[in-house]
N, C-alpha and C positions, 0 to 999 in steps of 0.2 A: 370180531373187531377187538383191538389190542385194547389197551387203558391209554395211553399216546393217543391215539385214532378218536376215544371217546370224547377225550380233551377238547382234541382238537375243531371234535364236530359241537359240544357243548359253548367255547370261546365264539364259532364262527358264525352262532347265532347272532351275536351282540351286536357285532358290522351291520348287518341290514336290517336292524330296528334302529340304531343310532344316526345309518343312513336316512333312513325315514323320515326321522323327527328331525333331523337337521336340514335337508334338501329343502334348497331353493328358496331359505331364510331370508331374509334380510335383517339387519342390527336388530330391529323394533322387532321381529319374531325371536330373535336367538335371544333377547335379554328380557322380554314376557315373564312375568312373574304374575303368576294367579294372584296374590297376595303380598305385599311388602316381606313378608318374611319367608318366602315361599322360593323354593329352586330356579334358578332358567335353563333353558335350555343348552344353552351354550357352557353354564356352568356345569352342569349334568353329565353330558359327554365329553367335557374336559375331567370329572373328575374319574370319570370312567378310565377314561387313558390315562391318567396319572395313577391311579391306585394299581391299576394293571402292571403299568410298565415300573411302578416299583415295588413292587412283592414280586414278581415274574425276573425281572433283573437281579436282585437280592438272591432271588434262590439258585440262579443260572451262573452268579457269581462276575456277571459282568453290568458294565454302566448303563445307567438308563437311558433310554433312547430320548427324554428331554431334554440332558444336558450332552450326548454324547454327540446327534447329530442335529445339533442346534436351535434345537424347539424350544427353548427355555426363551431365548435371543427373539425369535421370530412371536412369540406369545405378546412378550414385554410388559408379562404381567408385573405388578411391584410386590411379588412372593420370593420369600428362599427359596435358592433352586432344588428344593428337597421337602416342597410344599406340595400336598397330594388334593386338596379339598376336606381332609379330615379336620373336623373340629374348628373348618372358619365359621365367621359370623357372617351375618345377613350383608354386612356390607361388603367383606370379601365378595362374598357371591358376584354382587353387584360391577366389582371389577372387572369381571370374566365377558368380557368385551369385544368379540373378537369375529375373523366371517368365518363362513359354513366353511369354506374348501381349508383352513387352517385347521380347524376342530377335526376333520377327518381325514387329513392327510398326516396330522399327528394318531390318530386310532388307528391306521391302517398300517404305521408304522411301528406302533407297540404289536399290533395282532400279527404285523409280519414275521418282530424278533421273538414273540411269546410260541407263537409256531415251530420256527427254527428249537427252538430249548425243550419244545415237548416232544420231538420229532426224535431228541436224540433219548427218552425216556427209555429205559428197562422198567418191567412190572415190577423188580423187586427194590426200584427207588422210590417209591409211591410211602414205602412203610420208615423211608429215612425220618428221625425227628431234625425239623428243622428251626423247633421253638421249642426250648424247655422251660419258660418262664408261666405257661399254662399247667391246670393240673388236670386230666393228662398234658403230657408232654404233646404238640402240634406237631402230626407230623406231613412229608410234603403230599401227602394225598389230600387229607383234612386241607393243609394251607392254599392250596390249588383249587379243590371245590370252595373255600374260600370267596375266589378272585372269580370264580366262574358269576357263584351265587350273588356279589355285589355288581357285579357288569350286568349279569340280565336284569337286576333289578332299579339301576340307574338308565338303564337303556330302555326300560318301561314306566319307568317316571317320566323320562325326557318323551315319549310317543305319548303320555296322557297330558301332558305341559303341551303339547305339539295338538292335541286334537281341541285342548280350549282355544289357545288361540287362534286355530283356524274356525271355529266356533263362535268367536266372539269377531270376524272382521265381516 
């Protein structure tokens, strides 16, 4: 198996645990919050596809699939369109408003272009630096396991946020 291939089978877990926890929601599932300060679901797997699809776009050198094929529009969230989920507040969260078939036909859209961009990887691009502002210097191997290791771990938030509420009905 290539370093491409590994990617790619590493990214294609995140799909069917985020499927998971978002299948079959309704509003009052997708915006469940264990605790006022606590993540939703809906928030969870949006910010999965946004963090995705812009570090993945950023390095592929092309536009994010939020703004490029109109997910930004179809969201209507009230964020910049250059807003990932990083560093919102509780009430952000609380925004994140939105049905299940939106949240995943956006994820399925970033895991489509994130696909395409690893597909076209050489092993010896893995060692490009593509952040010098770290010390070391990040390069796109690092920044790629990165994006892998915050997807599976939003995408298992959002399945234990998914097993209280179905816990708690």
């Amino acid at each position: 198996m290539d370093v491409a291939d590994l990617l790619v089978e590493a990214l294609g877990r995140v799909g069917p645990v985020l499927r998971s926890a978002v299948r079959d929601l309704d509003r009052d599932g997708l915006t469940f919050r264990p605790d006022p300060g606590a993540n939703s679901i809906a928030w969870l797997a949006w910010h999965a596809a946004r963090g995705q699809d812009a570090q993945v776009a950023d390095l592929a050198g092309v536009e994010q699939v939020w703004t490029a094929r109109g997910w930004s529009q179809r969201f209507g969230l009230p964020f910049a369109a250059g807003a990932t989920g990083y560093g919102q507040s509780t009430q952000d969260v609380a925004l994140v408003d939105v049905p299940a078939e939106l949240l995943l036909g956006y994820y399925d859209d970033v895991a489509a272009q994130t696909v395409a961009y690893l597909q076209r990887l050489e092993p010896g691009d893995l060692d490009r630096v593509v952040d010098e502002s770290w010390d070391p210097p990040v390069t796109l191997g690092v920044r790629l396991v990165s994006v892998v290791d915050d997807d599976v771990q939003h995408a298992g938030q959002a399945a234990y946020v998914r097993g209280l509420w179905d816990r708690s009905r």
